[in-house]
C-alpha positions as CSV (number, residue, x, y, z in Angstrom):
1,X,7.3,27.9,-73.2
2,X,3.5,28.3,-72.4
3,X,0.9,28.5,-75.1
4,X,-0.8,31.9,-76.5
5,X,-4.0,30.9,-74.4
6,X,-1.8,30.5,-70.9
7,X,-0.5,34.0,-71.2
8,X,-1.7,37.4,-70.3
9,X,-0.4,40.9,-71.4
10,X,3.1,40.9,-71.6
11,X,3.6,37.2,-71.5
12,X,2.9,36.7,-68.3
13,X,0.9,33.7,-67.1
14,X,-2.8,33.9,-65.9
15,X,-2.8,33.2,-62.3
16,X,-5.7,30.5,-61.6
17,X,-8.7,30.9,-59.1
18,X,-7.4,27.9,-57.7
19,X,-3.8,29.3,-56.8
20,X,-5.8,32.0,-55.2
21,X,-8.2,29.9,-53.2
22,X,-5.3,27.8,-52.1
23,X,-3.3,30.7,-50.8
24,X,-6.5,32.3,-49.0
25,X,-7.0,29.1,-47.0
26,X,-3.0,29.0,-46.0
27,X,-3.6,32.4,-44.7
28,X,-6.5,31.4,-43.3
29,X,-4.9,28.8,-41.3
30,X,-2.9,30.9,-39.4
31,X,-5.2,32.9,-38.2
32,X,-6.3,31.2,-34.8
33,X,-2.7,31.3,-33.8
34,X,-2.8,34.9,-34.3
35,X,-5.7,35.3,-32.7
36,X,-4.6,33.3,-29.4
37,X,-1.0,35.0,-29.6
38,X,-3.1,38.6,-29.9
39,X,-4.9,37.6,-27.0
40,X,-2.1,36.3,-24.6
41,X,0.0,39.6,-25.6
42,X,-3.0,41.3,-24.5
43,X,-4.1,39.1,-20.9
44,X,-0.1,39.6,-20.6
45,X,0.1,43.6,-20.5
46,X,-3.1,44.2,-18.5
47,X,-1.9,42.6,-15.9
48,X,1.3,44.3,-16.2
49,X,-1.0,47.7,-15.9
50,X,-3.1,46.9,-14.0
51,X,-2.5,48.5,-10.5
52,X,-1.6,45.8,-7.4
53,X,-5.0,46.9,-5.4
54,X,-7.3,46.0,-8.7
55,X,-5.9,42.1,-8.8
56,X,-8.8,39.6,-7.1
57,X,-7.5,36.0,-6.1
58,X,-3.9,36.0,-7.0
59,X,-0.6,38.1,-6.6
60,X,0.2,39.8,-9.6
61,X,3.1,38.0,-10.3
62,X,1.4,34.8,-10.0
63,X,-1.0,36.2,-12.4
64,X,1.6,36.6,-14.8
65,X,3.2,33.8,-14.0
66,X,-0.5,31.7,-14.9
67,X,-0.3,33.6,-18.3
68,X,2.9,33.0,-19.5
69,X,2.6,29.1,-18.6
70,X,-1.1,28.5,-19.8
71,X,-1.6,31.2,-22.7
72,X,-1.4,28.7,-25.6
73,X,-4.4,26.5,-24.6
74,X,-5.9,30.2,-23.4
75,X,-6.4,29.4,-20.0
76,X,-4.4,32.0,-18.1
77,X,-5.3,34.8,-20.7
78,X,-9.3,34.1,-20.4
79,X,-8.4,33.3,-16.2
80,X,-6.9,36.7,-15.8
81,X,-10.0,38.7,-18.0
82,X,-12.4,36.9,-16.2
83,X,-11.0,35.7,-12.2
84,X,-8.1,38.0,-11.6
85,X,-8.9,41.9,-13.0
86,X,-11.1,43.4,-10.7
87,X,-13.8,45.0,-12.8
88,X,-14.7,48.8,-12.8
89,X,-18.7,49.5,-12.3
90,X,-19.9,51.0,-15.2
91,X,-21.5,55.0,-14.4
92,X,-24.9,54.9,-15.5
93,X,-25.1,57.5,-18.4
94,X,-27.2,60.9,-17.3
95,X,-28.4,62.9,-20.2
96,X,-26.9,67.0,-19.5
97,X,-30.8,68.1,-18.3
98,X,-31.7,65.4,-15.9
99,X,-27.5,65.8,-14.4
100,X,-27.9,67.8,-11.5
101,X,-24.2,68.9,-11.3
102,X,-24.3,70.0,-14.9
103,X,-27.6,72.2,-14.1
104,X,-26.0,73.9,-11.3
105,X,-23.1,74.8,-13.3
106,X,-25.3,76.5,-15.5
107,X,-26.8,78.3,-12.6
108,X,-23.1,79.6,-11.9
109,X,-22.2,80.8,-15.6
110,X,-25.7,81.7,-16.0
111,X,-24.5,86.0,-15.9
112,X,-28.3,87.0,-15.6
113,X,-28.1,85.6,-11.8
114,X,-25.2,88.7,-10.4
């Protein structure tokens, strides 16, 4: 039986800092695992969404094909983000007064102008 000073309320025992430091860092070595599954579950559906016309390089199914094989040593996942998804140009932001479009919409709505 433990001693007075080893229990808590109720008779419980006092969990250690140590136990808890211990436990952190067995989490914590799963985490790149997860990380590098997260990622090839992720390389792996793009490519499955992403429309034939938008692939660069390979065949899609090659691209998935590449995936599958190399996504533990996150070569196909990191391949297809940055070789085989074609990316999309970014539209430069306009603010609403310098948009043209927007100020001739205005124009339209504007009910002082019938």
């Amino acid at each position: 039986m433990a001693s007075p000073e080893d229990t808590g309320p109720a008779g419980f025992p006092h969990r250690h800092r140590a136990a808890d430091f211990s436990s952190v860092a067995a989490m914590l070595r799963y985490l790149p695992y997860l990380l590098v599954l997260a990622l090839w579950i992720y390389a792996f559906v793009d490519c499955l969404n992403t429309p034939e016309d938008e692939v660069r390089a390979l065949p899609k199914l090659a691209w998935v094909f590449v995936i599958l094989l190399f996504g533990e040593v996150l070569v196909g996942p990191v391949a297809w983000l940055v070789a085989g998804k074609a990316r999309q140009p970014r539209e430069r932001w306009v603010a609403p007064d310098d948009n043209p479009e927007f100020l001739k919409s205005l124009k339209r709505d504007d009910p002082r102008t019938d």
